[in-house]
C-alpha positions, 0 to 999 in steps of 0.5 A: 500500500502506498502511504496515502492509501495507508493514511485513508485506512488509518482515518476510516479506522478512526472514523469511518466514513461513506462508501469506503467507510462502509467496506471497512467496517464490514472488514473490521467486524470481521477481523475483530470479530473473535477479539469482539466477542472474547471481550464480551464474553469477559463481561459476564453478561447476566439477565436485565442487564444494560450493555454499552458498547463504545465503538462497536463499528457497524455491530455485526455481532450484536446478536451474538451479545443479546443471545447471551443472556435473557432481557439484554439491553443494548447501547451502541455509540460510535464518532461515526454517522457512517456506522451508526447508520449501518448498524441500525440498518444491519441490527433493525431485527433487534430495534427493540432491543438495541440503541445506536448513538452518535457522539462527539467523543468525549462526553458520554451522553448518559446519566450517572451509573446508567449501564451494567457492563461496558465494553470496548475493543480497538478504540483506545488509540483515538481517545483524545484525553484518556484519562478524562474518558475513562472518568467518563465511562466510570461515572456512566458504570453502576457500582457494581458493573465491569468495564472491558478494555481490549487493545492490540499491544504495542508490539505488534502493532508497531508492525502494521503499516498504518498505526503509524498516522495518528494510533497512540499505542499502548503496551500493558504497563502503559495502559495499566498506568494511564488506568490507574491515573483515573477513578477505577481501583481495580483491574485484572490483565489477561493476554490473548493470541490469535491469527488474523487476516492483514488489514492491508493484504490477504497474508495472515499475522498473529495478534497479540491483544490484551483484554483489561477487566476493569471494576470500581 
């Protein structure tokens, strides 16, 4: 890929937008899908809860999340009108069930300890304050509720070409620390592997990510 196809991709990763937006979120939910739903698997999903997922892209896996348990409350909320749009129209099934809100990025549009579980993959290399944001997603968690962090480790995303146009990227200490810089007391890190298909090809790379369990 040459490097202004390189920062066209980092930019639809960030925020996708319009047709190309589009193929990317179907790419994205695709190569993330196992690394999605590990995450929400680690939230212990149980009945009547309230789920917020921030960034969940075009939610191709949404029913995999309300399967999970019974009387399930969903909350998408995404930068991007582009997926926002997608996911209403691929998840119109589960209307009645599901909420897909679009925000600015940095004030969650939510009064305080509104959700039981919240989870996000891949988007903590956008965040423009990390540390105000994730006061944000504490004040929006009940006392008793989990929160779950998932992001590729630095060192293997140093390898992917476009990580390099406005990523900040993290390996565990780092992110350990920046989540001991806010209000949350407690934390649990566990290492995944997996083998996914490339961004920028068809070869096949292995992912190192880590799943961050977060609690009050």
């Amino acid at each position: 890929m040459e490097k202004e196809e390189l920062k066209i991709l980092a930019q639809n990763l960030a925020n996708p937008q319009g047709e190309k937006g589009i193929e990317i979120g179907e790419m994205m939910n695709a190569t993330n899908i196992s690394m999605t739903l590990e995450s929400i698997r680690t939230l212990l999903i149980e009945d009547n809860e309230h789920i917020l997922e921030i960034g969940p892209g075009n939610a191709g896996h949404l029913k995999s999340v309300l399967n999970l348990a019974q009387n399930l409350k969903y909350t998408g909320i995404d930068i991007s009108e582009t997926m926002q749009n997608e996911a209403k129209k691929l998840n119109k099934d589960f209307k009645d069930k599901a909420d897909f809100i679009l925000y600015e990025g940095k004030k969650l549009p939510f009064k305080d300890q509104s959700f039981d579980k919240i989870v996000t993959v891949n988007t903590v290399y956008f965040w423009e304050d990390p540390v105000d944001f994730l006061n944000e997603i504490y004040r929006v968690l009940k006392d008793s509720g989990t929160f779950v962090l998932t992001f590729g480790q630095r060192d293997f995303m140093e390898k992917l070409p476009f990580t390099a146009y406005d990523f900040t990227l993290y390996n565990n200490s780092e992110m350990e620390e920046l989540v001991s810089k806010s209000h949350f007391k407690r934390m649990k890190t566990s290492e995944k592997e997996e083998e996914i298909k490339s961004k920028t090809g068809n070869e096949t790379i292995q992912r190192i990510y880590t799943i961050l369990t977060i609690k009050k």
